[in-house]
C-alpha positions as CSV (number, residue, x, y, z in Angstrom):
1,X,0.0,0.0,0.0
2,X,1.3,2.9,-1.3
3,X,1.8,6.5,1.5
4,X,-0.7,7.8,-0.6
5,X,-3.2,5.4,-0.1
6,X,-2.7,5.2,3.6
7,X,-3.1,8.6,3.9
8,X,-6.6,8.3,1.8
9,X,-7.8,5.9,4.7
10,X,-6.9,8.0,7.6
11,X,-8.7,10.4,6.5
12,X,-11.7,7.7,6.0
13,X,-11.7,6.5,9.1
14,X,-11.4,10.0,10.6
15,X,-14.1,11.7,8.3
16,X,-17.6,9.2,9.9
17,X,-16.2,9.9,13.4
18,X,-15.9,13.8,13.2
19,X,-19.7,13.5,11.3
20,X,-20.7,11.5,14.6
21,X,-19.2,13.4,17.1
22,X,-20.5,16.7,15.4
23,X,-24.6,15.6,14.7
24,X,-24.7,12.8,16.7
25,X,-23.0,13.1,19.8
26,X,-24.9,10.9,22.6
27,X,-25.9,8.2,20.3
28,X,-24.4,4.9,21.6
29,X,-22.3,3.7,18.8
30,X,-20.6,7.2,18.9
31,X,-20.4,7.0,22.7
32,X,-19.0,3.5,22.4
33,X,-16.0,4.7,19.6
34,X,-14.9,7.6,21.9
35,X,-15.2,6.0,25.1
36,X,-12.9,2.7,23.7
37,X,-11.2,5.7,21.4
38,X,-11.3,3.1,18.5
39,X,-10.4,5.8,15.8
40,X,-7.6,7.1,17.7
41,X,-6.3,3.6,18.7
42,X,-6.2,2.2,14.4
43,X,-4.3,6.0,13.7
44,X,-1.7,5.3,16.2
45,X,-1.0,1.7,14.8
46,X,-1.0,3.6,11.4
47,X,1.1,6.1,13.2
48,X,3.7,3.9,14.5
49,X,4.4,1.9,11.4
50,X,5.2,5.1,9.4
51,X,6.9,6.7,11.7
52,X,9.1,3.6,12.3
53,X,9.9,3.1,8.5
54,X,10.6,7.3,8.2
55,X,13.0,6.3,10.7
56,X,14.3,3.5,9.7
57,X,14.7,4.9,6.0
58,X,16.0,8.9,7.0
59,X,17.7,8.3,10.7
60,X,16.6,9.8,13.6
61,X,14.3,13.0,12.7
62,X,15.4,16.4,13.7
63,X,12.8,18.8,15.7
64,X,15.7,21.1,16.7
65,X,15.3,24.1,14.6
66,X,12.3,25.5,11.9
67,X,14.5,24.3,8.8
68,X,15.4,20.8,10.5
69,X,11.3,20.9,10.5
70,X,10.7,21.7,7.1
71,X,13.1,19.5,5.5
72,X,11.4,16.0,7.2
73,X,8.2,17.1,5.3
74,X,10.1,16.8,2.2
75,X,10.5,12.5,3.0
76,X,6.6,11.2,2.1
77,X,6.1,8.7,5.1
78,X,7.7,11.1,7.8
79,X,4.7,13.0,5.9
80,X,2.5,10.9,6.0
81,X,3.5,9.8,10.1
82,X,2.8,13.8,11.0
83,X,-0.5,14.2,8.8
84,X,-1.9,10.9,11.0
85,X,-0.3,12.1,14.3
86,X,-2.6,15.5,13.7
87,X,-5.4,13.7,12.7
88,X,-5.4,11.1,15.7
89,X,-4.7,14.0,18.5
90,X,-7.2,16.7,16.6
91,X,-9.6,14.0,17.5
92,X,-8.5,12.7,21.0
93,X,-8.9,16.6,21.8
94,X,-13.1,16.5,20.3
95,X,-13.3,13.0,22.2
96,X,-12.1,14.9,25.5
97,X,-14.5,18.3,25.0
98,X,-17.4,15.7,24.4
99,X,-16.3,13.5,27.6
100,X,-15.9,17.0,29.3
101,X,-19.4,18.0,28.3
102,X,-21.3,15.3,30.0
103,X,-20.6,17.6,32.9
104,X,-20.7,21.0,31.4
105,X,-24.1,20.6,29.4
106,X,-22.9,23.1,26.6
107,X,-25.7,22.8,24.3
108,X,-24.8,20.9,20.7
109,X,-25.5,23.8,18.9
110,X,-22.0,25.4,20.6
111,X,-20.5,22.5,21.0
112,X,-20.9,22.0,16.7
113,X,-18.6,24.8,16.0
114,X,-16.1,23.7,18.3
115,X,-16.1,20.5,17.0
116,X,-15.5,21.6,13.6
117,X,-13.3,24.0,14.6
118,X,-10.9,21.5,16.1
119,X,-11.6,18.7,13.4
120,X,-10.5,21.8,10.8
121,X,-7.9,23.8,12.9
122,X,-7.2,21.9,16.1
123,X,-6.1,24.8,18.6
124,X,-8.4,27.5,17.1
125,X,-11.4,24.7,18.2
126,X,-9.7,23.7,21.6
127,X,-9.4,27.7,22.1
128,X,-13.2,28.0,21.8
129,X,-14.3,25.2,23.4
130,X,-12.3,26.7,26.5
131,X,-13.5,30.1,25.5
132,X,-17.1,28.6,26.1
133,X,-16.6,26.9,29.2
134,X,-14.9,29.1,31.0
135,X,-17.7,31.7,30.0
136,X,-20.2,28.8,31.6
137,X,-18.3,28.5,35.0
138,X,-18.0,32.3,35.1
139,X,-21.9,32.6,34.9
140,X,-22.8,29.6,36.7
141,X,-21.0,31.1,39.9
């Protein structure tokens, strides 16, 4: 299977879960996925194959400095490794504002944007998420 292709069904597997989390939150089979993080368990076994054979192709990988950086995401599975790692934390993160929400009671209709936000943008959506919550514990006291 070609780095291509793998990256094709990461984003697959990603795509139905963001859909569930966003419109269907409290259904079961979504509540079973993110409670047993299914999605976020197949990414890192995706994850840690690529990341291995980036590895084992280029050496170690430099994070050191900005151009160190830029030249990895010139090697296709190291590529490939980072594009899954974002996709498997951008999701952990919805997974935790959902678990987070049981509590908080945000209604969907904010809780939507954040979703998409972090699906999209990651920080930007954590950032409103806590934007939101922290507004809610403000007026709740």
């Amino acid at each position: 299977m070609t780095p291509t292709e793998v990256f094709s069904i990461a984003g697959m597997l990603t795509m139905p879960m963001w859909i569930l989390m966003i419109f269907l939150p409290k259904w079961s089979v979504t509540r079973f996925l993110i409670d047993f993080k299914i999605i976020p368990l197949l990414l890192s076994v995706i994850y840690a194959i690529y990341i291995f054979i980036a590895i084992r192709e280029g050496g170690m990988m430099d994070f050191g400095s900005l151009g160190s950086v830029m030249e990895l995401f010139t090697v296709e599975n190291a590529v490939l490794a980072g594009s899954v790692h974002y996709l498997a934390f951008d999701l952990l993160i919805g997974m935790w504002m959902l678990d987070l929400n049981k509590k908080l009671n945000i209604h969907q209709v904010l809780m939507a944007p954040c979703l998409f936000g972090t699906f999209m943008f990651g920080p930007i959506g954590f950032l409103l998420f806590m934007i939101i919550k922290t507004t809610k514990s403000i007026q709740e006291k």
